[in-house]
N, C-alpha and C positions, 0 to 999 in steps of 0.2 A: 369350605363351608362346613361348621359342626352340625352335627345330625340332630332333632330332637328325638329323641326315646319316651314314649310314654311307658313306664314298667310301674305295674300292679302289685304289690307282695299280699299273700297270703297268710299270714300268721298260723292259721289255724289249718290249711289247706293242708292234704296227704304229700303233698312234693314239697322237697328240700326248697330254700330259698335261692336255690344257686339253680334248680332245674328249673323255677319260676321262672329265673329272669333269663336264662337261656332261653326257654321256648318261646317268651314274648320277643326278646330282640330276634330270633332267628324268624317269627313270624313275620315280624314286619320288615324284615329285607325278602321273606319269598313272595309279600303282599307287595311291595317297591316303594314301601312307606320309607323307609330306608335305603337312599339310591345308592350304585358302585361312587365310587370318591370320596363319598364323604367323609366327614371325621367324627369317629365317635367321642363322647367325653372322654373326657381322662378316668381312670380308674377311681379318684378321691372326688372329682364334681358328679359322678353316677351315685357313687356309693352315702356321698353329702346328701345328694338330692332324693334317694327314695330310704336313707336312713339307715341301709346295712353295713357289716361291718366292709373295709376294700381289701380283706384276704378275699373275700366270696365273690366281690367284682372283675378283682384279678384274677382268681380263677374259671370265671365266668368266659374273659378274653381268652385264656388259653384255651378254651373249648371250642371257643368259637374261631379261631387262629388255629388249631389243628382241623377242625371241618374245612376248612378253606373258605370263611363265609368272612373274615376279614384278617388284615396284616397289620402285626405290631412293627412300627419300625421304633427301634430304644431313641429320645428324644424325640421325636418329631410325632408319634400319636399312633391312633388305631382307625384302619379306614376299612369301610367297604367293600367288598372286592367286588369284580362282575365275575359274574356264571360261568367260566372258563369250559366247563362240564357241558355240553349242549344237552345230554341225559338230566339232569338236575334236576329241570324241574318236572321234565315227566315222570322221575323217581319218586318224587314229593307225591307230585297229583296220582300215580299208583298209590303210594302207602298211605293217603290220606282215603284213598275208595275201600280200600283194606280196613283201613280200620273202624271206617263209616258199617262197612257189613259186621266185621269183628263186635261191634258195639248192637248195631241189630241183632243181631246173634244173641249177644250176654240180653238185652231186654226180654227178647221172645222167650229166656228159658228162666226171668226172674231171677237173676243177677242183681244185687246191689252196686252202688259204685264202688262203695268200700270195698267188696270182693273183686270187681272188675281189676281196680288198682293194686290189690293186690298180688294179683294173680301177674299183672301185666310187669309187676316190679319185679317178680319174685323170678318171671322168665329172662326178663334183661338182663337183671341181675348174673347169670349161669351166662346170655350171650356175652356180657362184660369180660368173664371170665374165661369163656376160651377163644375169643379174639383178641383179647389183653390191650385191651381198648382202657380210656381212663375212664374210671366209675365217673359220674356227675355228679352223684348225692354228698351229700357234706358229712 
């Protein structure tokens, strides 16, 4: 059964288009909008459907196929995976209460988003770098 994906692009939004639609597919498989098996589209009917080029889609999959959050098998598609990780998703719901305060934080001391974003790119960006992880931004 193929998956439907609802993915939103932001044109004008601080995040790459490639982080856009990462965060929303990987949202909606930690929300179970997107169950283990499924099949996601194919690389050209995602990228047909919300209008980006399918280098960005395709590498959207590899990011999401090195997180272990789905598996490319070459001819047969991209599915789903289950939670293999029994920590997962209490790692999630920790770094979503993290950044729930992180963001209370930046309001109480009059923080813009703009600077929030900044700030929060400009640090990943350095953790990218010395865990030699693959950037996401395009």
């Amino acid at each position: 059964m193929e998956a439907y994906i609802h993915i939103k692009i932001d044109f004008r939004a601080n995040l790459s288009i490639t982080e856009q639609i990462y965060e929303q597919i990987h949202e909606q498989i930690i929300r179970g909008d997107l169950c283990p098996g499924e099949q996601l589209p194919t690389v050209r009917e995602l990228a047909g459907d919300i209008k980006v080029n399918f280098n960005t889609v395709a590498r959207v999959y590899r990011l999401l196929d090195k997180a272990g959050l789905i598996s490319t098998q070459h001819g047969r598609g991209s599915y789903i995976l289950p939670a293999n990780d029994p920590s997962y998703r209490e790692r999630i719901e920790k770094l979503d209460h993290e950044t729930r305060l992180f963001l209370e934080t930046a309001r109480k001391i009059g923080a813009t988003e703009t600077e929030v974003l900044a700030v929060f790119h400009r640090n990943l960006g350095q953790w990218d770098r010395i865990s030699g992880n693959e950037q996401i931004n395009e």
